[in-house]
PAZA-370537 format. One record per residue (C-alpha): x, y, z. Coordinates in Angstrom, 2 decimals. Each point is the difference from the previous one (the first is absolute). Example, Ala and Ser with C-alpha at 12.3 -4.5 7.8 and 13.67 -1.06 7.14 Angstrom:
BEGIN
12.30,-4.50,7.80
1.37,3.44,-0.66
// end
This chain:
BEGIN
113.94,129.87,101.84
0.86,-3.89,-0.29
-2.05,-1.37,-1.98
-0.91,-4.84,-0.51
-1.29,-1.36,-2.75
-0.61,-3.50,-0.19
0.38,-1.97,-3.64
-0.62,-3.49,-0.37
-2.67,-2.56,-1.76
-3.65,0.49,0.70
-1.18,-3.49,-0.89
2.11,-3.23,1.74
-0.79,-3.39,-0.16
-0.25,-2.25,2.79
3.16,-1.62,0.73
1.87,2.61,-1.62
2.48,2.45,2.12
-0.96,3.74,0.09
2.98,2.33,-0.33
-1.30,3.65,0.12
2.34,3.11,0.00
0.01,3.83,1.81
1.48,2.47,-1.72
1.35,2.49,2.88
0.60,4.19,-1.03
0.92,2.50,2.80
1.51,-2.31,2.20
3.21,-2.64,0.04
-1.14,-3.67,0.98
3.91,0.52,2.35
-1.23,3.09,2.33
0.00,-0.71,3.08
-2.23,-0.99,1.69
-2.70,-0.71,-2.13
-1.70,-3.33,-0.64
-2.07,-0.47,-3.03
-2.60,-2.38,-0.21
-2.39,-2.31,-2.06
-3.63,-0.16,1.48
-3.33,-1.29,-1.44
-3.53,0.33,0.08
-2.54,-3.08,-1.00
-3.26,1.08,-1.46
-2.27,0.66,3.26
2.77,-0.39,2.10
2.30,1.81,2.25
3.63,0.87,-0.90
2.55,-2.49,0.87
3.52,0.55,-0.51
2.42,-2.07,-1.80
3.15,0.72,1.01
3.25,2.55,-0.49
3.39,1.08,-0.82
1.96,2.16,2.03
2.59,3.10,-0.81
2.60,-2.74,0.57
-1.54,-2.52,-1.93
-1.21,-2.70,2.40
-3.37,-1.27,-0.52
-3.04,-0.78,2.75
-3.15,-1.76,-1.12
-3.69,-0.99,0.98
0.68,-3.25,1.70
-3.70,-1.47,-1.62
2.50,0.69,-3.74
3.16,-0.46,0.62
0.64,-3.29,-1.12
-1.35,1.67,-3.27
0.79,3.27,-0.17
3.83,1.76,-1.12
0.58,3.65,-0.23
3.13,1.10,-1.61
1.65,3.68,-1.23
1.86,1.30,-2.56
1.71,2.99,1.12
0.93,1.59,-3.40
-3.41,0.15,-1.13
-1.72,1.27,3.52
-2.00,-2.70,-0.24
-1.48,-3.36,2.20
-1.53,-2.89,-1.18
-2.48,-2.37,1.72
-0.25,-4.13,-0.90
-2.75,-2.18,0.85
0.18,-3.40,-0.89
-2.87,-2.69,-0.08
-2.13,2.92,-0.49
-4.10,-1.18,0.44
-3.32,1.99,-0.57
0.09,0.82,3.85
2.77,2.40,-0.59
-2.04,1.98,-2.39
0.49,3.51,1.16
1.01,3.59,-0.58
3.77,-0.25,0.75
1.11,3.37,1.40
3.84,1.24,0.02
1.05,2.42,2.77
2.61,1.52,2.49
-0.78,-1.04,3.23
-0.55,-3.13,2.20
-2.27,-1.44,2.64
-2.84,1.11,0.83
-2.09,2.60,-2.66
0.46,2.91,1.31
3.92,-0.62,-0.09
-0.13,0.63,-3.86
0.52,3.99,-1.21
0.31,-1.29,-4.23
-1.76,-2.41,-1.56
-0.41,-0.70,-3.89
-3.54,-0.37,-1.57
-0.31,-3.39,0.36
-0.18,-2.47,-3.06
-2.91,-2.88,-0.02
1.53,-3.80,-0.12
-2.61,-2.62,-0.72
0.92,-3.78,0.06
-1.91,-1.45,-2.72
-0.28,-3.02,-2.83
// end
């Protein structure tokens, strides 16, 4: 059973960057030909999704974030990391870590889901 769990700070300022973390079990970030993916979900609003990192490591983002958004992998710990600089209150949202890409039904894992609000 492969099992995501996001870690990462609940509370950001704006301005600040947000670097969250998914823990992945049951699975290898390398198998072909999985992708593995960051998505959100804004109070009262649909999901959107960020962006992702491929078995072979290259990377595909939301145009609307790019210029914002990084998402990196660490191999030896199973586990993939999402940056968003110049964070604001707009990207408030439940930040969701799963395998998958594209559109919803595309995604067979996903990890609980871990609540980001941009604050002062």
């Amino acid at each position: 059973q492969v099992q995501l769990r996001e870690s990462g700070p609940g509370l950001v300022k704006p301005s600040q960057t947000l670097s969250l973390t998914c823990n992945v079990s049951g699975d290898s970030l390398t198998t072909k030909y999985y992708y593995w993916s960051w998505i959100r979900q804004p109070p009262e609003k649909g999901l959107e999704w960020v962006g992702a990192i491929a078995h072979s490591g290259g990377t595909s983002y939301n145009p609307a974030l790019r210029r914002r958004t990084s998402i990196s992998r660490d191999t030896s710990k199973n586990q993939f990391t999402l940056q968003v600089s110049s964070m604001t209150p707009e990207d408030t949202a439940v930040y969701y870590c799963a395998r998958g890409v594209g559109d919803v039904s595309n995604y067979d894992f996903w990890g609980k889901g871990t609540l980001v609000t941009v604050s002062t």
